[in-house]
N, CA and C atoms as an extended XYZ file, in Angstrom:
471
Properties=species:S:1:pos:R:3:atomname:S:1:resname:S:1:resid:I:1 pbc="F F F"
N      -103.748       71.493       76.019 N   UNK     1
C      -102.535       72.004       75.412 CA  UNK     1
C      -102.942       72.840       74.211 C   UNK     1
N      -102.667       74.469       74.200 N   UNK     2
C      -102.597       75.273       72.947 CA  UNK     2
C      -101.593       74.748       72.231 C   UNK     2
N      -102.025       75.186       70.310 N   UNK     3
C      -101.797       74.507       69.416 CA  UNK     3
C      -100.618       75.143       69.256 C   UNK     3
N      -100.273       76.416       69.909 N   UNK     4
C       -98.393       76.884       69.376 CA  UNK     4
C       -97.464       75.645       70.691 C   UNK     4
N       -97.839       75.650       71.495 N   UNK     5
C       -97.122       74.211       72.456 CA  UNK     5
C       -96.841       73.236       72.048 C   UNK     5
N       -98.185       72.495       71.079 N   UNK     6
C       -97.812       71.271       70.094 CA  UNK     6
C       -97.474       71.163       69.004 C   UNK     6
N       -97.018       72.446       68.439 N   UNK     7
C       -96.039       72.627       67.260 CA  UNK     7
C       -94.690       72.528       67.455 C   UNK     7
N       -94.373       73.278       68.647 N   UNK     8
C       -92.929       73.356       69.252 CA  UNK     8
C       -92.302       72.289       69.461 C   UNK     8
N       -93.804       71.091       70.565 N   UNK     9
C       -92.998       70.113       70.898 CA  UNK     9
C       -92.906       68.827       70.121 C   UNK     9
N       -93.612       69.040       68.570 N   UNK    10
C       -93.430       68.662       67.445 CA  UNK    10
C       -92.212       68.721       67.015 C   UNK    10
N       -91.561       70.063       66.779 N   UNK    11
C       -90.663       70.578       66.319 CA  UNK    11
C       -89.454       70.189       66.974 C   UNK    11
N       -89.435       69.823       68.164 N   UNK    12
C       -88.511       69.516       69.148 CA  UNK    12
C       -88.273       68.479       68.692 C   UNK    12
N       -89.088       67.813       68.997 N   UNK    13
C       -89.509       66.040       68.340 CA  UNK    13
C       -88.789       65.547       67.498 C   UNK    13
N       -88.974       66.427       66.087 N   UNK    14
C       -88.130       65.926       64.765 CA  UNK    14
C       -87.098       66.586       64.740 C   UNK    14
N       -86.544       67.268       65.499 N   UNK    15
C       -84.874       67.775       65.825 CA  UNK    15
C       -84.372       66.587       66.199 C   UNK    15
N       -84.880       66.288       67.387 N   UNK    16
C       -84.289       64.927       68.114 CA  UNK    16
C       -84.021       63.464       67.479 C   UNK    16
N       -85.434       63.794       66.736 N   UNK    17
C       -85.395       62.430       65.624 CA  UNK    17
C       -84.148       62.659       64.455 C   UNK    17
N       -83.678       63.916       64.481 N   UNK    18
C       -83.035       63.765       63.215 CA  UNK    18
C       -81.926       63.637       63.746 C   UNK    18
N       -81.602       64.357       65.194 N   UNK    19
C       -79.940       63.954       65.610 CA  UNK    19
C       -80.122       62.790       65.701 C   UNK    19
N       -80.396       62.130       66.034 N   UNK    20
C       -80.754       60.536       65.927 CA  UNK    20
C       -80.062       59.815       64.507 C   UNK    20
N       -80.772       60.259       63.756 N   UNK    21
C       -80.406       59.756       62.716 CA  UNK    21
C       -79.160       60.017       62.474 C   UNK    21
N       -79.064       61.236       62.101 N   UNK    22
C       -77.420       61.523       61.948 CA  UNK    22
C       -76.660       60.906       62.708 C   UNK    22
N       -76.353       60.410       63.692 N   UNK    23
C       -75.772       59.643       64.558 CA  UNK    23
C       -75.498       58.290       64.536 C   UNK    23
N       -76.984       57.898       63.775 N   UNK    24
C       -76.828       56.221       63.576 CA  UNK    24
C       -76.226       56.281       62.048 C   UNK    24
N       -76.311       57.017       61.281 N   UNK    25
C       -75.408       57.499       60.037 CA  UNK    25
C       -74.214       57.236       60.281 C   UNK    25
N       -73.403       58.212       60.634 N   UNK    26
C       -72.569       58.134       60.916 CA  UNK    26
C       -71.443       57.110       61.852 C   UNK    26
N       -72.126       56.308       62.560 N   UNK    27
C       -72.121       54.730       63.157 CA  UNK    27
C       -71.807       54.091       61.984 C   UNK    27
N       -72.910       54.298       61.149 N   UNK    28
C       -72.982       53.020       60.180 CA  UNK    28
C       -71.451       53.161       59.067 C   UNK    28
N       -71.647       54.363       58.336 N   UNK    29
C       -70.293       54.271       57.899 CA  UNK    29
C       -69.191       53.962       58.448 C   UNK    29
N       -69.000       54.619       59.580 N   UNK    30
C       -67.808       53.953       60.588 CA  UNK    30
C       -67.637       52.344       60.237 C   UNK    30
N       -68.795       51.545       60.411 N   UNK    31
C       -69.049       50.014       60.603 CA  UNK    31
C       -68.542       49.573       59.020 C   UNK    31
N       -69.038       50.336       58.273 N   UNK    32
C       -69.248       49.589       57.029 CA  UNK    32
C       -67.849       50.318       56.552 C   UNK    32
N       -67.354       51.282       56.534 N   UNK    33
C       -65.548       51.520       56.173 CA  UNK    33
C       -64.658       50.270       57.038 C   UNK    33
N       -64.773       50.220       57.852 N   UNK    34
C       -63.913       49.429       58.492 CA  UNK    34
C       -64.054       48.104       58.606 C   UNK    34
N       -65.378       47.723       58.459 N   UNK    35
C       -65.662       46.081       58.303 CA  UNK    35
C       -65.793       45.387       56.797 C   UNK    35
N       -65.740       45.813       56.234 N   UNK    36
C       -66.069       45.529       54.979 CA  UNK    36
C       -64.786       45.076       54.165 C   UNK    36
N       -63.877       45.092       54.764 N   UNK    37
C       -62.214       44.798       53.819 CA  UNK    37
C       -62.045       45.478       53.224 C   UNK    37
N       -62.053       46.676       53.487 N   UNK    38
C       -61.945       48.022       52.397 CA  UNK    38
C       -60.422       48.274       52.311 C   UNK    38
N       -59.782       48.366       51.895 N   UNK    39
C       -58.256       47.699       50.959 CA  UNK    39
C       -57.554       49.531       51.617 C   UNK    39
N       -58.269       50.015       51.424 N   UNK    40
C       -57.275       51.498       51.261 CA  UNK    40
C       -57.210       51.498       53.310 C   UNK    40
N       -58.497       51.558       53.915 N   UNK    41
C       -57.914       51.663       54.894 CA  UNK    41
C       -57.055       50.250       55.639 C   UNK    41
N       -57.275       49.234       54.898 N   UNK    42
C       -56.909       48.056       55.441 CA  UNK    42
C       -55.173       48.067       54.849 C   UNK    42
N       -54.618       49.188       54.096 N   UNK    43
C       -53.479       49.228       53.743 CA  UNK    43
C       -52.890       50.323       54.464 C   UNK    43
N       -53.390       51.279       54.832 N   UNK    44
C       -53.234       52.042       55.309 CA  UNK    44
C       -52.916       52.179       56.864 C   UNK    44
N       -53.907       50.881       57.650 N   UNK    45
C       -53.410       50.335       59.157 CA  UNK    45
C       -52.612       49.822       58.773 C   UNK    45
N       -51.989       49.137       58.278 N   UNK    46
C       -50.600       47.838       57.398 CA  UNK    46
C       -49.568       49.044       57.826 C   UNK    46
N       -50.010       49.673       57.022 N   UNK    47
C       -48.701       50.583       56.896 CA  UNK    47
C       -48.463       51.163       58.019 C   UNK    47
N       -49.034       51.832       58.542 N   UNK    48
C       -48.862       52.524       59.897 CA  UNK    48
C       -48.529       51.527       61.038 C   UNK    48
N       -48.887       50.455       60.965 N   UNK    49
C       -48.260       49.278       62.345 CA  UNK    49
C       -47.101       48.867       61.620 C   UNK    49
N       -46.445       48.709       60.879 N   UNK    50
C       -45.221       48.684       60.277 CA  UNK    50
C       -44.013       49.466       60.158 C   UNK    50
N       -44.686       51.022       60.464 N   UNK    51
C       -43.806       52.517       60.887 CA  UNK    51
C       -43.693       52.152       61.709 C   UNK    51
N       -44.700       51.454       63.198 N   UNK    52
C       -44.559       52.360       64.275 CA  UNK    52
C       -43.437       50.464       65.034 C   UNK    52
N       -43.835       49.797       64.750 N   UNK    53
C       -42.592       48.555       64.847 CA  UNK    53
C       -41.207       48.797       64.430 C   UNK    53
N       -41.082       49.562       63.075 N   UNK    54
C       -39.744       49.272       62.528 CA  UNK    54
C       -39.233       50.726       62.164 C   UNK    54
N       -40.126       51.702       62.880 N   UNK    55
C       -39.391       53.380       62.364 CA  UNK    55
C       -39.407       53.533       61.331 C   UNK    55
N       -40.172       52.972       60.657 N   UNK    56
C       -40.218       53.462       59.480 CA  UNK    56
C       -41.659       52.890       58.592 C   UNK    56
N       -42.001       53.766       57.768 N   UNK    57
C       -43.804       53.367       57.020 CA  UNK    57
C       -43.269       52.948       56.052 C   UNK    57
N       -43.320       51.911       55.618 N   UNK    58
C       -43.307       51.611       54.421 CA  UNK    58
C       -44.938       51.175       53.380 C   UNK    58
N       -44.791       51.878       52.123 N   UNK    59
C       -46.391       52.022       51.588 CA  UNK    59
C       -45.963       50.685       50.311 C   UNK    59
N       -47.717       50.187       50.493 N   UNK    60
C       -47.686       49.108       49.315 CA  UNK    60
C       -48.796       50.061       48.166 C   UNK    60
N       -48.430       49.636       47.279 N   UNK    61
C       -49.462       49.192       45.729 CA  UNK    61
C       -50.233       48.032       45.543 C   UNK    61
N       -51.519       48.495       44.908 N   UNK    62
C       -52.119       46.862       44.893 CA  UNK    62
C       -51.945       45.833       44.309 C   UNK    62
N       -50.380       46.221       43.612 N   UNK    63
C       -49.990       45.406       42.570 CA  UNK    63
C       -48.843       44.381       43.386 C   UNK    63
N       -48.827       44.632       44.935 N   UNK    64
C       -47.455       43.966       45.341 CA  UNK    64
C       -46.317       44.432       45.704 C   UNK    64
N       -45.924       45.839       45.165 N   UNK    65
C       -44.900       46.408       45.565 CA  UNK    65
C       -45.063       47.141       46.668 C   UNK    65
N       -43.929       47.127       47.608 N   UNK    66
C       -43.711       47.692       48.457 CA  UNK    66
C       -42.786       49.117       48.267 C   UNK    66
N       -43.042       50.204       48.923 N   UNK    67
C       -42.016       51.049       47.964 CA  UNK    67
C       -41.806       52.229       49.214 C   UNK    67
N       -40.572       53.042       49.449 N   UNK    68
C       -40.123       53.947       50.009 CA  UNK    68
C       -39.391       55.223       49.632 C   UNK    68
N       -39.612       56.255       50.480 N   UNK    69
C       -38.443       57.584       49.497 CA  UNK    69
C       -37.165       57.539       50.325 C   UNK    69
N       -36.158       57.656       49.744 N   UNK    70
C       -35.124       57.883       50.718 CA  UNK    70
C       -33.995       59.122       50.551 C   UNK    70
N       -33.501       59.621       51.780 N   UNK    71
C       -33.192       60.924       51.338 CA  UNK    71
C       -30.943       60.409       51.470 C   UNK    71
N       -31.176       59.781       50.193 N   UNK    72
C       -30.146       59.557       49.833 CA  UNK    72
C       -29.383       59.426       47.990 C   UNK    72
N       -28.079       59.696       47.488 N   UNK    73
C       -28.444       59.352       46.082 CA  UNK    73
C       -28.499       57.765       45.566 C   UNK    73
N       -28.485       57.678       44.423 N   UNK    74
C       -29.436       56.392       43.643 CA  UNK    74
C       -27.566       54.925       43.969 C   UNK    74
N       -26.564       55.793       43.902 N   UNK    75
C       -25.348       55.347       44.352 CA  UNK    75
C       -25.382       54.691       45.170 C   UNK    75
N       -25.777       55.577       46.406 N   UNK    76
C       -25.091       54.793       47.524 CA  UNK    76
C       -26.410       54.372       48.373 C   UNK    76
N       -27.790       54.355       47.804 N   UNK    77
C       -28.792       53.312       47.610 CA  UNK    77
C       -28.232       52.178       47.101 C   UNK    77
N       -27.771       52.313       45.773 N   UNK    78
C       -27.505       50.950       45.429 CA  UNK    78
C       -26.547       50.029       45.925 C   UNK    78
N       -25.673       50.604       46.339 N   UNK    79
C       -24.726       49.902       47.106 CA  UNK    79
C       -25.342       49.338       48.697 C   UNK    79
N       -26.314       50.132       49.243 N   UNK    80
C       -26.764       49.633       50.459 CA  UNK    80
C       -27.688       48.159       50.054 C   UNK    80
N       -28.300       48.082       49.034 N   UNK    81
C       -29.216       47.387       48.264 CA  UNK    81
C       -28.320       46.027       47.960 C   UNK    81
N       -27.639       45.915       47.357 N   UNK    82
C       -26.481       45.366       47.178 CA  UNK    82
C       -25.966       44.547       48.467 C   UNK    82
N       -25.603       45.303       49.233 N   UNK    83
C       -25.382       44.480       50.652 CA  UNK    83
C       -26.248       44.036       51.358 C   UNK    83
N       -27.821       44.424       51.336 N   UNK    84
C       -28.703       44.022       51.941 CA  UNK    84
C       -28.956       42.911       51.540 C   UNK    84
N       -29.297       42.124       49.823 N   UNK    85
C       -29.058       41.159       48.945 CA  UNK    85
C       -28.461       40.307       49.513 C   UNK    85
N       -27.126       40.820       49.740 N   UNK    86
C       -26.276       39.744       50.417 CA  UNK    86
C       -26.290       39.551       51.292 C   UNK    86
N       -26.494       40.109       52.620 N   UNK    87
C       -26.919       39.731       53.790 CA  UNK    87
C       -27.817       38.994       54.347 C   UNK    87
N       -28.855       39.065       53.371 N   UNK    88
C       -30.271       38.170       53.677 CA  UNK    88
C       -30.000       37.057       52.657 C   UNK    88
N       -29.373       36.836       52.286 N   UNK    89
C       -28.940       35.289       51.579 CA  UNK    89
C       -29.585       35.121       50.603 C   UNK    89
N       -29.750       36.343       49.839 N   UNK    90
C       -29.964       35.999       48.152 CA  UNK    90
C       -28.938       36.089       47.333 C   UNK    90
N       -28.892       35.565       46.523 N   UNK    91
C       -27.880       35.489       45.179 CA  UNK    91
C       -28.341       36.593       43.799 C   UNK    91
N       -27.386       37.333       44.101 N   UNK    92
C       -27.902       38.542       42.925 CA  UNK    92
C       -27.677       38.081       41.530 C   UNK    92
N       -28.951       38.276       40.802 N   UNK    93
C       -29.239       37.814       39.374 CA  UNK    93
C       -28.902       38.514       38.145 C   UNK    93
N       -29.520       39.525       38.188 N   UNK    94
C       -29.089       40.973       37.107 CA  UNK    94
C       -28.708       42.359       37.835 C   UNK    94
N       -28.477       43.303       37.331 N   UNK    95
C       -28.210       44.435       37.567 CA  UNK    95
C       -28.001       45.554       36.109 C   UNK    95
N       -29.334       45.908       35.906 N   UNK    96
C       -29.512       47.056       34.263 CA  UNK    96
C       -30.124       48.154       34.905 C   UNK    96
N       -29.495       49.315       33.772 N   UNK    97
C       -30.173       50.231       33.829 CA  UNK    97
C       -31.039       50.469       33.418 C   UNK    97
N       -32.076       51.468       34.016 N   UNK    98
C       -33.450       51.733       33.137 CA  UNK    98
C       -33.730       53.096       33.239 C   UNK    98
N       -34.329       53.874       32.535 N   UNK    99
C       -34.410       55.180       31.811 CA  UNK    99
C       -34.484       56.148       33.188 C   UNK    99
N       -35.218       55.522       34.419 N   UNK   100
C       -35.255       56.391       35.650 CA  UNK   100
C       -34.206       55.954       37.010 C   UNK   100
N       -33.733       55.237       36.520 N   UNK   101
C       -32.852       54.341       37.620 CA  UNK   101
C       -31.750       53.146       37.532 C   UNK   101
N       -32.202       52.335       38.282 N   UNK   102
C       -31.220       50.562       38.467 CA  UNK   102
C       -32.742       49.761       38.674 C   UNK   102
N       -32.299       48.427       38.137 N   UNK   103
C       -32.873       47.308       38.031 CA  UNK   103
C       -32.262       46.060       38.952 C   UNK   103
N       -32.511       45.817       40.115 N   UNK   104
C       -31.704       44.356       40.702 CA  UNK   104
C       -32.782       43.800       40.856 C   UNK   104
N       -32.282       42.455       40.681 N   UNK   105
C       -32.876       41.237       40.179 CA  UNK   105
C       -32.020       40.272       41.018 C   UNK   105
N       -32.866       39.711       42.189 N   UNK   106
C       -32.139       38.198       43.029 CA  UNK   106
C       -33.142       37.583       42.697 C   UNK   106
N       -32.869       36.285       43.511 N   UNK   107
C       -33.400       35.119       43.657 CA  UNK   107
C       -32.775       34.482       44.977 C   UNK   107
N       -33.759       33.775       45.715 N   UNK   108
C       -33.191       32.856       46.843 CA  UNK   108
C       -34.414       32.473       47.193 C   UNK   108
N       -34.569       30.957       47.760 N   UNK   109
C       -35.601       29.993       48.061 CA  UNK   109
C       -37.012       30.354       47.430 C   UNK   109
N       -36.793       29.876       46.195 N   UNK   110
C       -38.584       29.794       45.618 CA  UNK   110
C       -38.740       31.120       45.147 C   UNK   110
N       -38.010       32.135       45.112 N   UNK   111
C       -38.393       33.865       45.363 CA  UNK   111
C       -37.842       34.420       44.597 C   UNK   111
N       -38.825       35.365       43.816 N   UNK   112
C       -37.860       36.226       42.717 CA  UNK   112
C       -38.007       37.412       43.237 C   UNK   112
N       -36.937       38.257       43.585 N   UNK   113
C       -37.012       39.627       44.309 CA  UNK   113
C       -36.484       40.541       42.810 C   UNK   113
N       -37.186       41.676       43.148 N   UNK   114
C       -36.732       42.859       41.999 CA  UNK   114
C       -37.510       44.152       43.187 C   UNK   114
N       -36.263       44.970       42.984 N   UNK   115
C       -35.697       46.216       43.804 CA  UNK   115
C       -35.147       47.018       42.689 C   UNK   115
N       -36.251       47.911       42.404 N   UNK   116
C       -36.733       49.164       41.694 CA  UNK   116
C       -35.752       50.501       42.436 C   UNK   116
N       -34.655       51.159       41.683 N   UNK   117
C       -33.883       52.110       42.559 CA  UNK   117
C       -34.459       53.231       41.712 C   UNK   117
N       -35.407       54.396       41.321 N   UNK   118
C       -35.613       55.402       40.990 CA  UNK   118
C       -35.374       56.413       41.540 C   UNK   118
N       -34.138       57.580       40.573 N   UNK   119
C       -33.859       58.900       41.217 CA  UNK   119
C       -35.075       59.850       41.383 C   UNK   119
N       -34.768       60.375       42.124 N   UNK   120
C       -35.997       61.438       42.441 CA  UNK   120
C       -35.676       62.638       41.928 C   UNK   120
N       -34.397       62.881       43.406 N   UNK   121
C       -33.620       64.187       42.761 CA  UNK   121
C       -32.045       63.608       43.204 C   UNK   121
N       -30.967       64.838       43.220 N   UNK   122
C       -29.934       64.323       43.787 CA  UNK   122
C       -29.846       63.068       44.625 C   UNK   122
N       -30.679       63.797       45.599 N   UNK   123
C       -30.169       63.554       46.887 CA  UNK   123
C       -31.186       62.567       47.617 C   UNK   123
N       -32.682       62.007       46.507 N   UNK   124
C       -33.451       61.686       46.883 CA  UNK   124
C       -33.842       60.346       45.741 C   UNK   124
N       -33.724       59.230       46.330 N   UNK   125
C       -33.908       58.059       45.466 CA  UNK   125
C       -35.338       57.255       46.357 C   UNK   125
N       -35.883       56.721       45.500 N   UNK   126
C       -37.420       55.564       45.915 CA  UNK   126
C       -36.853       54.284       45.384 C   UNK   126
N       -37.285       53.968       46.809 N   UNK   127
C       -36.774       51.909       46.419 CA  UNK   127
C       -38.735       51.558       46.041 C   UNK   127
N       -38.625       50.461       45.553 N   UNK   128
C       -39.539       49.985       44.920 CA  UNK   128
C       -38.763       48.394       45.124 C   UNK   128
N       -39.983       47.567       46.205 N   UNK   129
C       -39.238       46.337       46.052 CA  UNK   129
C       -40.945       45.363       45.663 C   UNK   129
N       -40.734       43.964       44.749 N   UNK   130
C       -41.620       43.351       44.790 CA  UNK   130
C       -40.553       41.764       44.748 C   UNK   130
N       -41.162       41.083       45.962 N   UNK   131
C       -41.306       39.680       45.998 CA  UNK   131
C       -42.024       38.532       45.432 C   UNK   131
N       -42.137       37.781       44.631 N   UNK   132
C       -42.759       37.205       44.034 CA  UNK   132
C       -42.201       35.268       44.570 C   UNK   132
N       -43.313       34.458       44.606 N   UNK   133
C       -43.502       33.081       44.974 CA  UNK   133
C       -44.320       33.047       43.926 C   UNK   133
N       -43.912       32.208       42.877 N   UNK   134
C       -44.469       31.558       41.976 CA  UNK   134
C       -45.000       32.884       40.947 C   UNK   134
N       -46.087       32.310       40.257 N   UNK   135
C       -47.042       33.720       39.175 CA  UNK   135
C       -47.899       34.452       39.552 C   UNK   135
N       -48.499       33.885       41.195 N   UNK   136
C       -49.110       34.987       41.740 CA  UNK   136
C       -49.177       35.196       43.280 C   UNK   136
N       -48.528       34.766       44.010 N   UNK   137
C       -47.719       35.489       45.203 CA  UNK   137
C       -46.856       36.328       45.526 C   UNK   137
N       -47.537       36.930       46.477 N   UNK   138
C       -46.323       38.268       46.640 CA  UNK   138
C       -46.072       38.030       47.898 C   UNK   138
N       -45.137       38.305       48.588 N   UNK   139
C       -44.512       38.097       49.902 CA  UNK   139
C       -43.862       39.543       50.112 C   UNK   139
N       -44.751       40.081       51.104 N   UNK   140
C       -44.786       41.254       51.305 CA  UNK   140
C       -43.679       41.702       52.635 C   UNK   140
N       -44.077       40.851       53.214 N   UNK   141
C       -43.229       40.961       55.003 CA  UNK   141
C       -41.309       41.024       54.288 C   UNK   141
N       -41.265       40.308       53.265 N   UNK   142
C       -39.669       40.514       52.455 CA  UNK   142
C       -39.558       41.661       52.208 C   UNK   142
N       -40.514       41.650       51.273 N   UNK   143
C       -40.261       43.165       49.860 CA  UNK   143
C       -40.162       44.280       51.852 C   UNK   143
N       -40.495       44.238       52.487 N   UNK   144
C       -40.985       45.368       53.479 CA  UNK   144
C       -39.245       45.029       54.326 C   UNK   144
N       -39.269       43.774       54.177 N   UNK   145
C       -37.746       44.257       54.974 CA  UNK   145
C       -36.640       44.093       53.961 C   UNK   145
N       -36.685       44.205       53.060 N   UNK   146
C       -35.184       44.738       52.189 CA  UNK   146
C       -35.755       45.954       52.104 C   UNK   146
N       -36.675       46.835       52.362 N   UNK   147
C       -36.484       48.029       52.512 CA  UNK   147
C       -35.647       48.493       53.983 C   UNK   147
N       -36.273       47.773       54.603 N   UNK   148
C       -36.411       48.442       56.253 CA  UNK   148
C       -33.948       48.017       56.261 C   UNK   148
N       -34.028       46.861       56.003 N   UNK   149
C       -32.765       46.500       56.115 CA  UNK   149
C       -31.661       47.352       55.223 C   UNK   149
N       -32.512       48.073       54.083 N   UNK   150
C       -31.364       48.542       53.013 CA  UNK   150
C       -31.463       50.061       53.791 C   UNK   150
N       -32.425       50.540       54.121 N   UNK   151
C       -32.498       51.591       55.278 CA  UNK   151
C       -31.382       51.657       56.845 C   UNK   151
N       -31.379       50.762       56.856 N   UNK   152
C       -30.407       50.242       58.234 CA  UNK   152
C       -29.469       50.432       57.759 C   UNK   152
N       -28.789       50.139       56.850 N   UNK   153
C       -27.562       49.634       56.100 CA  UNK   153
C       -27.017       51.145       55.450 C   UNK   153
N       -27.744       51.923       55.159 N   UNK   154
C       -27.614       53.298       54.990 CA  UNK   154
C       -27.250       53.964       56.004 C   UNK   154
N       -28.265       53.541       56.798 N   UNK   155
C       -27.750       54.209       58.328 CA  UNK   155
C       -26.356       54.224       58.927 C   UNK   155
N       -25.962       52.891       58.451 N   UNK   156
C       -24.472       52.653       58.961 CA  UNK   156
C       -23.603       53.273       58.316 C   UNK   156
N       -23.916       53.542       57.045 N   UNK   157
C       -22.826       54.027       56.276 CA  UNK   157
C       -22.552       55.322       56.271 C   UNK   157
C-alpha cells in the first residue's frame, strides 16, 4: 500500500470516528436531559399532557402556582371564579383588591386556595391559582382545575 492510500484511509478513519462520536454525544444529552429530573422539561411534559386531556395548557411556577391567560375582562373572570369556588365546594374567604387586579381567598378541606385575577389588557385577564395543604404543600391537580373549570364556566357564559 502507497503512502497517499494510507493517509486517505486514515483520514476516512477519523471522519468515521468522529461521526461516531458526535452521535454518542448527542445520545448522551438526550439521556441525561430527560433522565435526570430536569424540572423545566419535566414541567413542560406536565403541561402539555394536561392541554392535550383538558383543551387547555395550563403552565406552573416553581413556586406552586398554576397560572393561565384568558381572553376575557378581569369582571367577568371574576365572576366565573366566583362560581367555580362555589361549585367545587369551597367557602369563599376574602375578596381585595390589589394594585394589578382581585385577590380571592377560599378555603375547603385542609386547603387554602388563592386565585390571583391580573388585568392584562381590556379584554385579557391571567388567573394565577395556588393551592396550599399545610406550609409546604401545594396541590396542583386543584390549582389546575379551578382554572380548567373557571374556563368552562366562561365558556358558558
Amino acid at each position: 500500500m502507497d503512502r497517499a492510500s494510507r493517509r486517505g484511509s486514515a483520514a476516512s478513519f477519523r471522519s468515521v470516528r468522529l461521526r461516531a462520536g458526535l452521535r454518542l454525544l448527542v445520545v448522551a444529552v438526550v439521556l441525561v436531559a430527560t433522565q435526570t429530573g430536569c424540572v423545566a422539561i419535566g414541567l413542560s411534559l406536565f403541561a402539555v399532557a394536561a392541554g392535550v386531556g383538558s383543551g387547555t395548557a395550563v403552565n406552573y411556577a416553581l413556586n406552586g402556582y398554576a397560572y393561565r391567560t384568558v381572553m376575557a375582562p378581569i369582571a367577568q373572570v371574576e365572576r366565573a371564579a366566583l362560581r367555580t369556588v362555589k361549585n367545587m365546594g369551597f367557602q369563599l374567604a376574602s375578596e381585595e383588591k390589589i394594585d394589578v387586579g382581585k385577590l380571592l381567598r377560599a378555603t375547603g378541606n385542609d386547603r387554602e386556595i388563592e386565585i390571583r385575577l391580573e388585568k392584562v389588557s381590556e379584554k385579557t385577564t391571567r388567573i394565577r391559582t395556588v393551592v396550599s395543604q399545610g406550609a409546604f404543600l401545594r396541590d396542583r391537580a386543584t390549582a389546575t382545575e379551578i382554572i380548567v373549570q373557571t374556563e368552562e364556566t366562561l365558556a358558558r357564559t
